[in-house]
N, C-alpha and C positions, 0 to 999 in steps of 0.2 A: 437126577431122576429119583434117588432114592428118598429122598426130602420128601416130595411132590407127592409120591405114592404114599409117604406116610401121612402126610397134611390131608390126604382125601381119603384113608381111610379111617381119620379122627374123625373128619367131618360125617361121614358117611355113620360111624357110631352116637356122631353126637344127635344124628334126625331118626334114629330106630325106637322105636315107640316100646313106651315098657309100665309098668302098671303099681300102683299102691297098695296095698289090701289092709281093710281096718276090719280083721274081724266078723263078727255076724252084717256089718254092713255091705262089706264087698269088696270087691275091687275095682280102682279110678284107674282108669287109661289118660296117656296124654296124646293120643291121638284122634285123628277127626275126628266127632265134628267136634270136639273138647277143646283141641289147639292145634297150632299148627293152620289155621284159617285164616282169612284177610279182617276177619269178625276178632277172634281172638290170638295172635301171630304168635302171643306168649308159650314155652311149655312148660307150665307151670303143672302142680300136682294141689289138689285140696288138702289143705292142714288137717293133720288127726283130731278127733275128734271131740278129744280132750281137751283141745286150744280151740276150736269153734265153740265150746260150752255151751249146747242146744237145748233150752229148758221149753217145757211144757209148762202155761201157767194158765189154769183152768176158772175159768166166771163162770156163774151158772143163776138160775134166776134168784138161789138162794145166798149168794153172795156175788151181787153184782159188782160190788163196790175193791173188795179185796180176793184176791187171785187167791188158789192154794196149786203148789207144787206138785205135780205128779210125772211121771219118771217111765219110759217107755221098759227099762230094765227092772223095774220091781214094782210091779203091777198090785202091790197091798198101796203102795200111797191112791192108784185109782181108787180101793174099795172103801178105803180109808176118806174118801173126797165126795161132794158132793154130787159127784160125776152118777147120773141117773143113765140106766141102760137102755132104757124104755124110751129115751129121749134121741133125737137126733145131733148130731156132735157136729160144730161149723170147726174149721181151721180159720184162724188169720194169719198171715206171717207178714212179717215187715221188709226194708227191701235193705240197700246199701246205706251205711252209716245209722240206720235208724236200731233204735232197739223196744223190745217187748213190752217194757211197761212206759211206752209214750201213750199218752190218753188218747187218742186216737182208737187206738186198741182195742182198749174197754169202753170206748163210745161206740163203735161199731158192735161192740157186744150184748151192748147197752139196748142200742137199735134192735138188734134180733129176740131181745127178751122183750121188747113191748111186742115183737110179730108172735111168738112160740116160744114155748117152753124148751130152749136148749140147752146141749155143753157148747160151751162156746170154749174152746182150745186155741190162747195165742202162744205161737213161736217164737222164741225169743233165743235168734243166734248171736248177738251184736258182738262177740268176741272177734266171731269169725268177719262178720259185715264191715267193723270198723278199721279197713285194712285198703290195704290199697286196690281200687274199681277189680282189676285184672284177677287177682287175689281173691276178692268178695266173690267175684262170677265162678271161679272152681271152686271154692268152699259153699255156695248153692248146692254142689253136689252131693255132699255129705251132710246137708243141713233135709233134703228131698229125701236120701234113704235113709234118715234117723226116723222122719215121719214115717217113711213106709213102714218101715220097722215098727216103730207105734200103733200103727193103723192094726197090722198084723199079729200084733201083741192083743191089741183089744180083742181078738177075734176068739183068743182063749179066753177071756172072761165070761164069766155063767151067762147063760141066755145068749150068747150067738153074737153073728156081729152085725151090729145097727150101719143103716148106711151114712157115709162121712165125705160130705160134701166140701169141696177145699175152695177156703177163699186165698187166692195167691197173689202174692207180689211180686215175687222172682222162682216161684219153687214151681214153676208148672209141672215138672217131671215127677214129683213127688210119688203120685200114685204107680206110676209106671214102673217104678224101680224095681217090683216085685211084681212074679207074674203074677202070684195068688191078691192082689191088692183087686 
């Protein structure tokens, strides 16, 4: 009997839902609707966020051709960048196994500079994406609240915050992560 009771209440500790926390980004849960589902059965947690290495690589109509880096945590590489306030700012993000500067990218970037004058902001997670599918879809998470964090960071820069329309490929949560987003 005494076996039995202990096997079920390993079991019983090993399904109790318990959480990550990175920081100004938050805290990941591994329970529903994150895992534990017949969608995702894994309990897996998203890699910190050090090992997703989520960069910002900013086109704009004045350099369509070559990115400049800009960093959601130290907001002088924005002032520093070609980044215009007064312009409207697109997101792209790429999806599993893909990464940031596939031309794809900057063609789509391409695309929105012959419509309007923008920042065109691609995401570029692939540390995080080139990992195993199961893996890639919890690290989405922290790749969504890095942006929000971005989003909300820009809102401290001078002149207010412009609105930032998201092109998505796996981040739909992105904006959600924060209520003030």
């Amino acid at each position: 009997m005494l076996p039995s009771w202990t096997v079920g209440l390993l079991l019983l500790a090993s399904v109790r839902g318990k959480e990550i926390c990175y920081g100004h980004l938050g805290c990941f849960s591994d329970e529903k609707p994150w895992c534990g589902t017949l969608q995702r059965p894994l309990k897996l947690f998203p890699w910190d966020p050090k090992n997703i290495d989520t960069r910002f690589l900013l086109y704009t109509n004045e350099n369509p051709n070559n990115f400049q880096l800009i960093t959601a945590t130290d907001l002088s590489t924005v002032e520093a960048s070609n980044f215009q306030l007064d312009r409207k700012t697109r997101f792209i993000i790429h999806g599993f196994i893909d990464n940031g500067e596939e031309s794809w990218l900057s063609d789509m970037c391409k695309k929105l500079f012959e419509v309007e004058k923008v920042n065109c902001i691609c995401v570029d997670w692939k540390c995080g994406a080139r990992t195993l599918y199961s893996q890639a879809v919890q690290n989405t998470r922290v790749v969504g609240a890095e942006i929000a964090f971005f989003i909300q960071n820009l809102a401290w820069v001078p002149c207010g915050f412009c609105p930032l329309p998201l092109f998505k490929d796996e981040m739909g949560t992105a904006p959600f992560r924060r209520p003030t987003v």
